[in-house]
C-alpha positions, 0 to 999 in steps of 0.5 A: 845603773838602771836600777839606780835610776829607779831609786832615785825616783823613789826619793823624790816620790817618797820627799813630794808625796809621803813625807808631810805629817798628813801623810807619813807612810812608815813602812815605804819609808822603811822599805826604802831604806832596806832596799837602798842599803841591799843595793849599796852592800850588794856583792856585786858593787863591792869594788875592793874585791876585784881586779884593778883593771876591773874597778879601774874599768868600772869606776870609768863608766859608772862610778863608785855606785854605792857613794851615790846611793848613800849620800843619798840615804844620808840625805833622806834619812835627815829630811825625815825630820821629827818622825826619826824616832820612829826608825830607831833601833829598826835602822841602826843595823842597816846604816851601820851595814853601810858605814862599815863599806870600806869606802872612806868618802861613803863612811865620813858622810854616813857615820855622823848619822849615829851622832843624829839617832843619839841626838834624837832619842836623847830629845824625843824618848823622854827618858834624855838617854839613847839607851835603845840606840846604844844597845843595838849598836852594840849588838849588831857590831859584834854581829857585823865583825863576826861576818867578817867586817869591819877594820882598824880604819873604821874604829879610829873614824868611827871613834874621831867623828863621834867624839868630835860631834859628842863634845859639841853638844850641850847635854851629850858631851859626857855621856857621849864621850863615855859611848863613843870610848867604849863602842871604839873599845869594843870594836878593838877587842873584836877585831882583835878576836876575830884575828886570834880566833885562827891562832894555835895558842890557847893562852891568846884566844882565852885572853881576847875571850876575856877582853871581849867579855 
């Protein structure tokens, strides 16, 4: 809770102080986001992996700490504003660490910043494509779902909240809707292998090898 605090501080400093054009300092801005996400995955807030008294006892006096922190990561990452661009891929790994948190309320309000980071390349690379954010999505879910996160609720969230975003915009409502079909696609198939990697049958692991590929 102590350590909470001293974020929270951070954001208001890093908001008044270093957020103006003059002076943008990237890598406090970095070192904040990869700290507030150390914070929120830390093991010892992961409140599904204890008892239920336990969590019960927790929530009562301090809340679920890791929504506070990434409403507030959500929060700064959208007053970045035109220097987004600059965090992109570096932060797709980080946030993707965040929204994969089994916490619903944490994962509906984290998600749509990957529509935000399409959105953003897509407008300031000059190549009106999000091919760098694509490809690190990519690979770091597979990534992700090899160390074991990742479930069947966060591919039908993931792919509802991006299409839903997709089919709003002008100019990505095809290409976006191509994406978010097949991160969901990828995310099945992975999930899929992960559970059959322990499985006695040749014959079902070489054919989710295959889905994968």
């Amino acid at each position: 809770r102590v350590f909470l605090r001293a974020v929270n501080q951070f954001t208001s400093v890093l908001n008044r102080f270093f957020l103006d054009p003059k002076t943008f300092e990237l890598q406090l801005w970095n070192n904040y986001f990869h700290l507030a996400v150390a914070f929120l995955t830390h093991e010892s807030l992961q409140l599904e992996t204890f008892s239920q008294a336990k969590r019960n006892k927790i929530i009562k006096k301090y809340g679920d700490m890791r929504k506070e922190i990434g409403f507030k990561i959500r929060d700064m990452w959208y007053n970045l504003g035109p220097h987004k661009i600059r965090f992109i891929p570096s932060m797709v790994g980080p946030i993707l660490e965040v929204t994969l948190v089994p916490e619903p309320e944490l994962r509906k309000a984290t998600i749509p910043i990957f529509f935000d980071m399409m959105q953003c390349e897509f407008n300031f690379s000059g190549n009106r494509n999000f091919h760098m954010f694509e490809n690190e999505l990519i690979t770091r879910l597979d990534q992700e779902v090899e160390g074991g996160r990742g479930d069947e609720q966060y591919k039908i969230l993931l792919e509802k909240l991006l299409l839903e975003h997709c089919r709003k915009h002008k100019y990505l409502s095809a290409s976006g809707e191509v994406f978010a079909l097949l991160v969901s696609s990828l995310l099945e198939n992975l999930l899929d292998y992960r559970t059959i990697m322990h499985d006695e049958s040749k014959e079902n692991r070489m054919s989710c090898t295959v889905n994968v590929l």
